[in-house]
C-alpha positions as CSV (number, residue, x, y, z in Angstrom):
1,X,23.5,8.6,-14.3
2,X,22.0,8.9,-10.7
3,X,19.4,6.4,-9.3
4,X,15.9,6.2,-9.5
5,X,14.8,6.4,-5.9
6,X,11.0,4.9,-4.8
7,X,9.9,5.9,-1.6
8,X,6.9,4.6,0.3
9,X,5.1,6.3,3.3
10,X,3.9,3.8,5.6
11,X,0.5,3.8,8.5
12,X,0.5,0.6,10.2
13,X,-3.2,-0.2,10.2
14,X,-5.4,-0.3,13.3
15,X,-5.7,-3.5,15.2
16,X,-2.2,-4.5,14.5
17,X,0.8,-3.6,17.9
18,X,3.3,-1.5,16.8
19,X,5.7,-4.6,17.9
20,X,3.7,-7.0,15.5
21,X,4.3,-3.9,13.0
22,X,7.8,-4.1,13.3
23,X,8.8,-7.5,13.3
24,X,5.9,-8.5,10.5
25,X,7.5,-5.5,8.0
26,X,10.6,-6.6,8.7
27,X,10.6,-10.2,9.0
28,X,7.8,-11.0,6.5
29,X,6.4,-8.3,4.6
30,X,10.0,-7.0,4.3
31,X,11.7,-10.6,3.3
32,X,9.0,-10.8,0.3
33,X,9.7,-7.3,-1.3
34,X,13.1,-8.3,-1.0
35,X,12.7,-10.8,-3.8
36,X,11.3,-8.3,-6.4
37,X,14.2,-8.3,-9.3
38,X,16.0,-4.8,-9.8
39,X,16.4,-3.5,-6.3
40,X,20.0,-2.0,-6.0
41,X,18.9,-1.3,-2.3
42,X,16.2,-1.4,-0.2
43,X,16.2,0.0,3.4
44,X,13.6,-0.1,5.7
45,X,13.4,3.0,8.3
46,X,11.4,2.6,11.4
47,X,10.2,5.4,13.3
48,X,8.4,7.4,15.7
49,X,6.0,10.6,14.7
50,X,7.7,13.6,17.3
51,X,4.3,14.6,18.9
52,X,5.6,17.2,20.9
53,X,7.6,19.7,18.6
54,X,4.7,22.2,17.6
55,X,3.3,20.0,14.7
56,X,-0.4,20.9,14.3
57,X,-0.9,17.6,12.1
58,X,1.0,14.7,13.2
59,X,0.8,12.0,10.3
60,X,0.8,8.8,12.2
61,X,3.5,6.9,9.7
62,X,5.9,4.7,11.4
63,X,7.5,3.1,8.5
64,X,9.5,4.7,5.5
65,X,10.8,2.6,2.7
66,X,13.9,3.7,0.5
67,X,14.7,1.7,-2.6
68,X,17.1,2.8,-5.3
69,X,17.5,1.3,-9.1
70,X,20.4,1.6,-10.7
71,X,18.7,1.9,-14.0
72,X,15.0,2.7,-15.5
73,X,14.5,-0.3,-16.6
74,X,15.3,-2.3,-13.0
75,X,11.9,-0.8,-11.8
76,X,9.8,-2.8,-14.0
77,X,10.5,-5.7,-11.7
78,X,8.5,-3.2,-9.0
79,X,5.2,-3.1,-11.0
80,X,5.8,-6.5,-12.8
81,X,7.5,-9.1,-11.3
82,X,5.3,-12.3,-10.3
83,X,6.1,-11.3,-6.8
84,X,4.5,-7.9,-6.9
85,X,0.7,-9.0,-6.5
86,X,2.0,-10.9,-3.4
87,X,2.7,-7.6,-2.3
88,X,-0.1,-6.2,-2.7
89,X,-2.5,-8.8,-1.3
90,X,0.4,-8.6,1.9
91,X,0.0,-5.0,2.5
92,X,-3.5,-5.6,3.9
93,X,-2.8,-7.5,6.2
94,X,-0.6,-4.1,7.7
95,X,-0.8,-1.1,6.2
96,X,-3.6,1.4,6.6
97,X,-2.0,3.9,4.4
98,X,0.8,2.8,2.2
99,X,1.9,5.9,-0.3
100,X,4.7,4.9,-2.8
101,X,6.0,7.8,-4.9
102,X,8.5,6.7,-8.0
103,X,11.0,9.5,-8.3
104,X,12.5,10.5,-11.8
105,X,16.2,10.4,-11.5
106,X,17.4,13.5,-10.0
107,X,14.8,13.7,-7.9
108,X,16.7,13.0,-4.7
109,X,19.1,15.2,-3.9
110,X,22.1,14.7,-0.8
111,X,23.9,16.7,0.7
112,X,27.0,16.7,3.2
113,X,29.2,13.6,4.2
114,X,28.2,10.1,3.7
115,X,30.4,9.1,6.8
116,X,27.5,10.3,8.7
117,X,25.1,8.1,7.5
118,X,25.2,6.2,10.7
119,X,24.6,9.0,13.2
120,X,21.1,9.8,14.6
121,X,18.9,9.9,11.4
122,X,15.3,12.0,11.9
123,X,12.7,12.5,8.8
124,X,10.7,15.4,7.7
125,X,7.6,15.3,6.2
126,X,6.6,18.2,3.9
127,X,3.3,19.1,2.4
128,X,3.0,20.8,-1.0
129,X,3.1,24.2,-0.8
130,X,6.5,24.4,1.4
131,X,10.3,25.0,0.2
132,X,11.8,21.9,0.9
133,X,14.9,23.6,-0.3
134,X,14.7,25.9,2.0
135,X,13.7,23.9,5.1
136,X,16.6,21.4,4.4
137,X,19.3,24.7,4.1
138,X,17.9,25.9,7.4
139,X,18.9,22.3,8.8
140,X,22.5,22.2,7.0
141,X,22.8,25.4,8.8
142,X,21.3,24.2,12.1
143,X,23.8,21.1,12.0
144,X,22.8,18.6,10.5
145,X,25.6,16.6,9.3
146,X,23.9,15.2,6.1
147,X,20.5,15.7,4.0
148,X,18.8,13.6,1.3
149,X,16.1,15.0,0.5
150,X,13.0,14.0,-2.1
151,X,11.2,15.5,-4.3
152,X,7.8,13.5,-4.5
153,X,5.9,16.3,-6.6
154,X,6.6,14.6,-9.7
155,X,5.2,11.2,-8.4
156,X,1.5,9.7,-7.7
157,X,0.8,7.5,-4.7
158,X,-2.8,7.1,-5.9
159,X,-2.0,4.0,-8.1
160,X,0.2,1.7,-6.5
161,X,-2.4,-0.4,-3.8
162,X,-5.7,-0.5,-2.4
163,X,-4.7,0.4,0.7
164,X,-6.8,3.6,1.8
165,X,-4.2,5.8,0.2
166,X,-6.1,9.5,0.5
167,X,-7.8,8.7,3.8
168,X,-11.2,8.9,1.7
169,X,-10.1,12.6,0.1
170,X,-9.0,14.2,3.7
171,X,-5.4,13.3,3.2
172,X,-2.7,16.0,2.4
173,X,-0.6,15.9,-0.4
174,X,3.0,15.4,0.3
175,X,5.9,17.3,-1.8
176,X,9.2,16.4,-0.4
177,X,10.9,13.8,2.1
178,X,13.8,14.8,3.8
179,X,16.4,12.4,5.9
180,X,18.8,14.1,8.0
181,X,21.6,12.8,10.3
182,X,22.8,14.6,13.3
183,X,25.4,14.2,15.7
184,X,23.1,13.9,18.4
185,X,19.6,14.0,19.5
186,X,19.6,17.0,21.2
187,X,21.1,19.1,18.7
188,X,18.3,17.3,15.9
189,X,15.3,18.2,18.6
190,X,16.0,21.9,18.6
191,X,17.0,22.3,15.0
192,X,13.2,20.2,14.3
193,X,11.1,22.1,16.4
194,X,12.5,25.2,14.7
195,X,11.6,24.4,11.5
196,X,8.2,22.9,12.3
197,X,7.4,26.7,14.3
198,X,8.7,28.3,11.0
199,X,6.0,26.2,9.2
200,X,3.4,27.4,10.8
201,X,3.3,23.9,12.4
202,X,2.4,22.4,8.7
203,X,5.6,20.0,8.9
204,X,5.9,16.6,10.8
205,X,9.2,15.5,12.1
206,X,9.9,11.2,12.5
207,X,13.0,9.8,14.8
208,X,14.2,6.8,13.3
209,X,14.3,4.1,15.9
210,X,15.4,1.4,13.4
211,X,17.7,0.6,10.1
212,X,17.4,-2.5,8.0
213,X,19.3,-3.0,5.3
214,X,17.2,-5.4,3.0
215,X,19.3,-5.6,-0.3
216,X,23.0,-4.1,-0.6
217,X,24.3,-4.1,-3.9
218,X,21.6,-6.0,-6.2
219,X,21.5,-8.3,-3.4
220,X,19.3,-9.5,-0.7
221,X,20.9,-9.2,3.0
222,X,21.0,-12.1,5.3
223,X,17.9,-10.5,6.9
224,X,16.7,-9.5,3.4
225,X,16.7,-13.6,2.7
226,X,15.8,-14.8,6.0
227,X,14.4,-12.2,8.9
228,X,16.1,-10.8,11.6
229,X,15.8,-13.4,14.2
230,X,17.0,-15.8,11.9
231,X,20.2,-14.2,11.2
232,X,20.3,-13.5,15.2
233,X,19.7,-17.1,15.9
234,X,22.6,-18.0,13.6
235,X,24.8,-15.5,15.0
236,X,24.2,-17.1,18.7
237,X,24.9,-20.2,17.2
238,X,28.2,-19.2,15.5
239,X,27.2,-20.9,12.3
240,X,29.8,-19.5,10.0
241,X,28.5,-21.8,6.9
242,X,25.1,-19.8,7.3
243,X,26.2,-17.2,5.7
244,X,28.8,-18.7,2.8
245,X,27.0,-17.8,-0.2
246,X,27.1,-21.3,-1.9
247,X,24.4,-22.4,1.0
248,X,22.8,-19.5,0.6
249,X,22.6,-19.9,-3.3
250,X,21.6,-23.5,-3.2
251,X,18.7,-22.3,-0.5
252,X,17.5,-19.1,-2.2
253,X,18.5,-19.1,-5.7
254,X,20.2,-16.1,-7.8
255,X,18.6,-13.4,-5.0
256,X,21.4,-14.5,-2.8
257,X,23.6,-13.1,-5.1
């Protein structure tokens, strides 16, 4: 059976640095969520709107969330773990706009090699009334060396937070999420504005500027349990018995792994 994939859209809300954005999803925001039972991954995207491709709207998201289940039941730890209303209190101290679609398995759909995964990775960004199918042939075809793509028309963002979710009714309504990797940046550039000037301009295109893995395999990562410049610290340090997993265990519990 494939995995349930969540995806949430994320605004960093006004007031807060894009810096203090970062680090705060990351290495707070990002280290709680990790502790919510069920994950089989969760990876946090960081990115950059592409202002200058022909996009008429530019949705000002700079954070996309990916987290996978490897069974229905896992994502009842989502909407009622003990940790989950931490959550939701957290999100206001960052998030203007925080849009979490639950996809039905089958929902996501990949395409091409997964040995690309790790090659210049770029979102899209499609409102309803658009062939996601389409667009995300047109960028196979264009090069891109890999596509996931999301189907969030059979989801509701409406009811996960209290964050201001439909920008008081003016927000569009989003049907698909694509991910695509390319070999470089160049070649992703030209293949994006091409596909937002097919659109009429209706699509927004995100570079992802950083990957964080925060659980692997039903477990948390060292960042997922600790932050990034905690696990840089003990890298510097060359603290080997850091990272053995009875320490980590004894420190963190069964979410170590």
């Amino acid at each position: 059976m494939a995995s349930l994939t969540t995806i949430a859209l994320l605004e960093r809300k006004p007031g807060i640095s894009r810096d203090l954005f970062s680090r705060y999803w990351r290495d707070v925001h990002g280290v709680m969520a990790a502790r919510i039972p069920g994950f089989e991954t969760y990876t946090q995207h960081h990115i950059t709107p592409l202002t200058d491709i022909g996009s008429l709207v530019v949705e000002p998201f700079e954070g996309i969330a990916v987290v996978t289940f490897a069974a229905v039941g896992d994502r009842d730890g989502l909407i009622h773990s003990d940790v989950t209303k931490h959550i939701h209190r957290d999100e206001q101290n960052l998030f203007r706009r925080a849009l979490l679609y639950n996809l039905e398995a089958g929902a996501t759909i990949v395409t091409g090699d997964i040995r690309h995964c790790e090659a210049d990775s770029y979102f899209v960004v499609v409102p309803v009334g658009f062939d996601a199918i389409a667009i995300a042939a047109a960028l196979i075809d264009a090069g891109a060396e890999r596509i996931a793509r999301h189907d969030l028309s059979g989801a509701d963002p409406a009811g996960w937070n209290n964050t201001d979710v439909n920008e008081c009714g003016a927000s569009r309504l989003f049907g698909a999420v694509m991910q695509s990797w390319w070999s470089g940046p160049a070649q992703a550039d030209a293949a994006l504005a091409d596909a937002v000037r097919s659109s009429g301009g209706r699509i927004v295109c995100y570079r992802t500027d950083a990957r964080y893995a925060m659980v692997e395999q039903g477990r948390a990562t060292l960042i997922g349990l600790r932050g990034l410049d905690a696990v840089r610290t003990i890298e510097e340090a060359n603290a080997g018995n850091q990272r053995e997993l009875s320490l980590l265990r004894a420190i963190y519990g069964p979410i170590a792994g």
